[in-house]
C-alpha positions as CSV (number, residue, x, y, z in Angstrom):
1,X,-5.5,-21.5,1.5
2,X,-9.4,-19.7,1.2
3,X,-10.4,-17.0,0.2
4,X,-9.7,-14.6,3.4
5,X,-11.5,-11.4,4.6
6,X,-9.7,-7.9,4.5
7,X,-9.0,-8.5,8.1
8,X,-7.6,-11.6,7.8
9,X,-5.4,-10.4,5.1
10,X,-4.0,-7.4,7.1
11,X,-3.8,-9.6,10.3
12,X,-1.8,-12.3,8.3
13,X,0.8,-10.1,6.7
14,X,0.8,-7.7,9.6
15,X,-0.4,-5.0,6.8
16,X,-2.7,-1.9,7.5
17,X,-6.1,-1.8,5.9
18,X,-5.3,1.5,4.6
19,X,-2.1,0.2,2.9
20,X,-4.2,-2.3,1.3
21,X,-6.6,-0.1,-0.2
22,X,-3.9,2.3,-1.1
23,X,-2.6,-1.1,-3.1
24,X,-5.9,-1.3,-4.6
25,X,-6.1,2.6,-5.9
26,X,-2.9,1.7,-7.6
27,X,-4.2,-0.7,-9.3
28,X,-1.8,-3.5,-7.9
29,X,-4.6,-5.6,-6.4
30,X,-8.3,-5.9,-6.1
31,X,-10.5,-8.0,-4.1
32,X,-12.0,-10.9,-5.7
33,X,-15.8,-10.8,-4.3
34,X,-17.8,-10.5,-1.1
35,X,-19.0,-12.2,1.4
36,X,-22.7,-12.6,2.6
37,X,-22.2,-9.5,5.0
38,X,-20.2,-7.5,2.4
39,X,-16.8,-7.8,3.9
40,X,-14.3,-8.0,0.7
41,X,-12.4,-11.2,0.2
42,X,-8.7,-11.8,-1.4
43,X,-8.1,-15.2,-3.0
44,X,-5.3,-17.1,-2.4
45,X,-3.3,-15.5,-5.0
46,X,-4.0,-12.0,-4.3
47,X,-3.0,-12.7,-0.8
48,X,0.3,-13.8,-1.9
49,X,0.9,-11.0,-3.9
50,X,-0.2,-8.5,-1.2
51,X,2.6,-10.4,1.0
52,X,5.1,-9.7,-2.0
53,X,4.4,-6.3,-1.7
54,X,4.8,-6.1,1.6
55,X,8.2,-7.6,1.2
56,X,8.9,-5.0,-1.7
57,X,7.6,-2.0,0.9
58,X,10.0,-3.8,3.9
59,X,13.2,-3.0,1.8
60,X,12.2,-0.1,0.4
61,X,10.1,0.5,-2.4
62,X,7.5,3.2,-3.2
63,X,4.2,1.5,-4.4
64,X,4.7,3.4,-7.4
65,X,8.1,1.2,-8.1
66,X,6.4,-1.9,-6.6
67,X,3.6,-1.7,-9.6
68,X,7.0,-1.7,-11.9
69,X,8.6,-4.1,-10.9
70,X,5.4,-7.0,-9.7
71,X,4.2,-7.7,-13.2
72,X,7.3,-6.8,-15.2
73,X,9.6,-9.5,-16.9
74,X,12.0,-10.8,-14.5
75,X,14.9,-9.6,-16.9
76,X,13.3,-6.0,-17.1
77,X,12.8,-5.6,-13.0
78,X,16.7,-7.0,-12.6
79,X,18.4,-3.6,-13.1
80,X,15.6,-2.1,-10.6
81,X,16.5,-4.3,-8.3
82,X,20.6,-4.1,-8.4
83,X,20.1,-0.5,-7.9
84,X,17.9,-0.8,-4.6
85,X,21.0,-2.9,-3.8
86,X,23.3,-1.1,-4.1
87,X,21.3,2.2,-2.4
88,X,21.1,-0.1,0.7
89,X,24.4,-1.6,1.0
90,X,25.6,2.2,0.7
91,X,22.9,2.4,3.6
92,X,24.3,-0.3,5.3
93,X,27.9,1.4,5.3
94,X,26.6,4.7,6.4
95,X,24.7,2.9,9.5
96,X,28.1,0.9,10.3
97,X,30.1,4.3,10.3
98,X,27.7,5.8,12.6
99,X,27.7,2.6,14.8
100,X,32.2,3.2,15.2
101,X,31.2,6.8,15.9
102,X,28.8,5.7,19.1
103,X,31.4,3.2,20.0
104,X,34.3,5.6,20.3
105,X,31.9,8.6,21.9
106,X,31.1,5.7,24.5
107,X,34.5,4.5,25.2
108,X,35.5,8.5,25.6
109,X,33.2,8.7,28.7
């Protein structure tokens, strides 16, 4: 892979250009030049990491928690991780409770 416009980026990881930039106030990525007509470009590996974020954002982390966890230790992120787990599998139940609830209302009627 080449280095890829901000376009191309957003395009590719179906990401907003404002959610990029918003990745680059925090301080989580940064483009890595410019093309002739000034468009930014992302290398390869910032591109990656922008579609790790993205899968970070997906199941629910803040940016703020996504700059914790992306460069950390892979030991120190693990209890991070468990707990977003754990909040959605407690998700998960309330959604499947609610799902039996719309099943019997239906079956009522």
């Amino acid at each position: 892979m080449q280095e890829a416009t901000l376009r191309e980026v957003c395009a590719k990881y179906k990401v907003s250009r404002r959610a990029v930039q918003g990745y680059e106030k925090a301080g989580i990525v940064k483009p890595t030049g410019k093309n002739k007509m000034g468009y930014l470009l992302y290398d390869t590996a910032t591109q990656e990491r922008i579609g790790i974020i993205r899968m970070y954002q997906d199941i629910g982390f803040s940016v703020r928690e996504i700059k914790e966890i992306i460069d950390a230790p892979k030991i120190s992120a693990k209890p991070i991780l468990e707990k977003q787990l754990e909040k959605l599998k407690k998700e998960r139940s309330r959604i499947e409770e609610q799902i039996e609830i719309l099943y019997d209302l239906i079956q009522k009627r």
